[in-house]
N, C-alpha and C positions, 0 to 999 in steps of 0.2 A: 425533420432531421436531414442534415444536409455532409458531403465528405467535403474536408479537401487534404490536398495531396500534403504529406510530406516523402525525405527525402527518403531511399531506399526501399522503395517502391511499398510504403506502407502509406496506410489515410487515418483520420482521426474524424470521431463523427461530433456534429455539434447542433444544437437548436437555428433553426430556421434563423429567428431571430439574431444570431449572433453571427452568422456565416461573414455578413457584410464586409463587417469590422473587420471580423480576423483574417479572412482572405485577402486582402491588403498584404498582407506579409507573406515572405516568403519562408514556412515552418520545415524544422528539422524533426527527425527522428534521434533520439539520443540514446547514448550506450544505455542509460539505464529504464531506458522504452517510452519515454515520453515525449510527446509534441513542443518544442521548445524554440525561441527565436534569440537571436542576438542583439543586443542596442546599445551602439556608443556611447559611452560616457560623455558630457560635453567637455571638452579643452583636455581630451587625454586620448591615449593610445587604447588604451584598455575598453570594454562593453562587458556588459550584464549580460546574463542568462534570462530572460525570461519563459516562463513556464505557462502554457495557452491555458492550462484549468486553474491556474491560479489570477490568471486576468478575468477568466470567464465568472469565477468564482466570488470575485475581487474579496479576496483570502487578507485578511489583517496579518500585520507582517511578523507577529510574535506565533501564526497560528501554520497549521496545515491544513494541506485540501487532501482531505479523503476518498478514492476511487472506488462506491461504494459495492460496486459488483468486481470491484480488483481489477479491472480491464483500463490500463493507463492512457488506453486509445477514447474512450468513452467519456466525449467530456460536453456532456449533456448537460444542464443542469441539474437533473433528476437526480445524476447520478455523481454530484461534488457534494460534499462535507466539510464544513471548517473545523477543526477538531484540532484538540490540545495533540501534546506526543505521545502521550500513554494511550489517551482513545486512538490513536493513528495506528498504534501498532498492536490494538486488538481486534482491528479487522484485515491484521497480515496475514497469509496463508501458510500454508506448514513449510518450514524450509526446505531444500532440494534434497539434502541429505536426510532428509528422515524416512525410517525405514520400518515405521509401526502404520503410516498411513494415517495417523491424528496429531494435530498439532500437541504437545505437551505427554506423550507419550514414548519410550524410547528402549530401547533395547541397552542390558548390561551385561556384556560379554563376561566379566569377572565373575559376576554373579551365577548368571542364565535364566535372568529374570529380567520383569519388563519393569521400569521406574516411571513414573507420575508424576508430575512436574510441575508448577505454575510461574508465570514470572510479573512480577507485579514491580509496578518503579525499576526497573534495572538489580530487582535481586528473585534469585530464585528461591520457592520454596516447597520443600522436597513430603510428598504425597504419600510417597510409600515406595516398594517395592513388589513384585504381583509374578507368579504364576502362570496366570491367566493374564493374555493382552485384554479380553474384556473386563475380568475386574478394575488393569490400568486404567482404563479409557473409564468406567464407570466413576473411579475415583477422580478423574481430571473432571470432569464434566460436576461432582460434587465439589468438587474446588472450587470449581468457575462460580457457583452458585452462590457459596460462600462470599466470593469476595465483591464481585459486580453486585450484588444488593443489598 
């Protein structure tokens, strides 16, 4: 395992194997935390974003690369996935705003109860309503169960 630098004083770790190559370029750190370089188009003003775990990965162009410990610095082999968009966004982490502390869990003020939640293809489907945050979380976790197998 080897680093190299990008820019704003952060690194990005990579397989021995692959240092070579990618240390050639000079990588950025990007708003959205990821290792990334620039490459001119040929006969235009314009360049590409290119993404190091998706070189590393070499990711088919319909696919993503999944950062399987969620660490967008971490682009080990070990630790990429090519995976559709639904598998991508079932290893995303609970959003910043949540306030029950489990993904698909959440609080209803109108209520004063805690709602259950899943979301499967870009539509949600609604678990229950709960009392108790553990019966929520009990119900999300039988959700999950239900639909993933």
């Amino acid at each position: 395992m080897k680093k190299i630098k990008l820019t704003k004083n952060k690194f990005t770790i990579v397989d021995d194997e692959d240092f070579e190559l990618l240390n050639q370029f000079k990588w950025f750190y990007n708003n959205l935390g990821y290792a990334v370089r620039s490459k001119k188009r040929k006969n235009s003003r314009k360049s590409d974003t290119i993404y190091m775990h998706r070189v590393i990965n070499k990711t088919p162009f319909d696919f993503f690369t999944d950062h399987i410990n969620q660490n967008k610095l971490d682009n080990r082999k070990t630790n990429l996935l090519a995976v559709s968009g639904i598998e991508n966004g079932r290893n995303r982490g609970k959003p910043k705003h949540n306030t029950s502390g489990f993904k698909g869990v959440a609080w209803d003020k109108s209520r004063n109860k805690w709602i259950a939640y899943l979301r499967v293809n870009y539509k949600h489907i609604y678990l229950g309503r709960f009392l108790d945050i553990d019966d929520a979380i009990k119900a999300r976790k039988q959700g999950e169960g239900r639909i993933w197998i």
